[in-house]
C-alpha positions as CSV (number, residue, x, y, z in Angstrom):
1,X,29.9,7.3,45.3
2,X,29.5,5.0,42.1
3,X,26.9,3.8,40.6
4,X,26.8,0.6,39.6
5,X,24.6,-1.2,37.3
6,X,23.5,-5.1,37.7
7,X,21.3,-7.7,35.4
8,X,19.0,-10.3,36.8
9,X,19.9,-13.3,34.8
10,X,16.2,-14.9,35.6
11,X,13.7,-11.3,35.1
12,X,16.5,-9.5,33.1
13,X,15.6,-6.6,35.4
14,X,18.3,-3.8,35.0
15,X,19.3,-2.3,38.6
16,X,21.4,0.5,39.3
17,X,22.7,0.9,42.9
18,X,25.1,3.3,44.8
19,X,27.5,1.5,45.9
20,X,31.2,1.9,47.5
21,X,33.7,0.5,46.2
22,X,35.0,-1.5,49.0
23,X,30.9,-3.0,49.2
24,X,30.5,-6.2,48.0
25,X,28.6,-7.5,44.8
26,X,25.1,-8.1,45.2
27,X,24.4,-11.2,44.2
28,X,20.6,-11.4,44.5
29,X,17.9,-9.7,42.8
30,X,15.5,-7.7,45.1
31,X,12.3,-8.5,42.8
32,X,12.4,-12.2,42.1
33,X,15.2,-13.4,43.7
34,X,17.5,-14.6,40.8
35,X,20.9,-14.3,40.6
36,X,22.5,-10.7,39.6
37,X,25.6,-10.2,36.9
38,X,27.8,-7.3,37.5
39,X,27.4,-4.9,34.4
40,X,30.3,-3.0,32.7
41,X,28.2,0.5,31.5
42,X,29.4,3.6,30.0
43,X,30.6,6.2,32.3
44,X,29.8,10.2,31.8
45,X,32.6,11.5,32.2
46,X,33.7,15.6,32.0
47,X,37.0,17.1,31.9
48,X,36.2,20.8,33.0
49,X,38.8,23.6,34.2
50,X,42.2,24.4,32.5
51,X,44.9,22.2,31.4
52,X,42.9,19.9,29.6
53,X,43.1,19.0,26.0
54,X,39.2,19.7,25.2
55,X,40.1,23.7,26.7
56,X,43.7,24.1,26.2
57,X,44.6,22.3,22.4
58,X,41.4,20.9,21.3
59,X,40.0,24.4,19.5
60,X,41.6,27.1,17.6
61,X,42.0,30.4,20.0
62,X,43.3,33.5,19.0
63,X,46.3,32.4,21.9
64,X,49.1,31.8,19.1
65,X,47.6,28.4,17.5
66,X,47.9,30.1,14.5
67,X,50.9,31.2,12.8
68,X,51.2,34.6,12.1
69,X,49.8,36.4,8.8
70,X,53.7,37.2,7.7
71,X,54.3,33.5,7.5
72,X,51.0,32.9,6.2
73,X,51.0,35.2,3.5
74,X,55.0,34.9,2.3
75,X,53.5,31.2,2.1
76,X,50.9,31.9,0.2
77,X,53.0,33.7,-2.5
78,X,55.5,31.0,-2.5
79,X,52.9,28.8,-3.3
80,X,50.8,30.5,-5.6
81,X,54.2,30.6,-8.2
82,X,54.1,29.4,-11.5
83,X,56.5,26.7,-12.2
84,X,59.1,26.5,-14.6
85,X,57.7,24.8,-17.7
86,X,60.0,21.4,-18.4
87,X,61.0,20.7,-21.8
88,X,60.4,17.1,-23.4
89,X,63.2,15.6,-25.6
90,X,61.6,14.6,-28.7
């Protein structure tokens, strides 16, 4: 069941309430009476299990998210190559 949060426009009280979400607003506020506004809060929200990006693509594993050191190294030699100089016409 949600919980939902609502401000007392005259005691700027803060009340959270379970409600469902076919119930009504409230529209009154239980200390002094005053009219309640609906508040839009941040949510806490988990992803947990498998097939999610935080467990399946969000970290490096060892389950072939790297390439392999072949690649890795014939990349690093390619890389690490001196250039051929360039002549300047003077």
């Amino acid at each position: 069941m949600p919980i939902y949060e609502y401000e007392c426009l005259n005691c700027k009280r803060i009340e959270e309430v379970f409600q469902k979400m076919s119930d009504a607003p409230l529209t009154t506020c239980s200390h002094c009476q005053g009219k309640l506004q609906k508040l839009i809060s941040h949510s806490s929200f988990h992803l947990k299990g498998s097939g999610w990006y935080v467990t399946d693509y969000g970290g490096s594993k060892s389950g072939g998210s790297t390439p392999p050191k072949e690649t890795t190294a014939a990349c690093a030699k390619s890389c690490e190559a001196p250039k051929p100089a360039v002549k300047k016409d003077e």
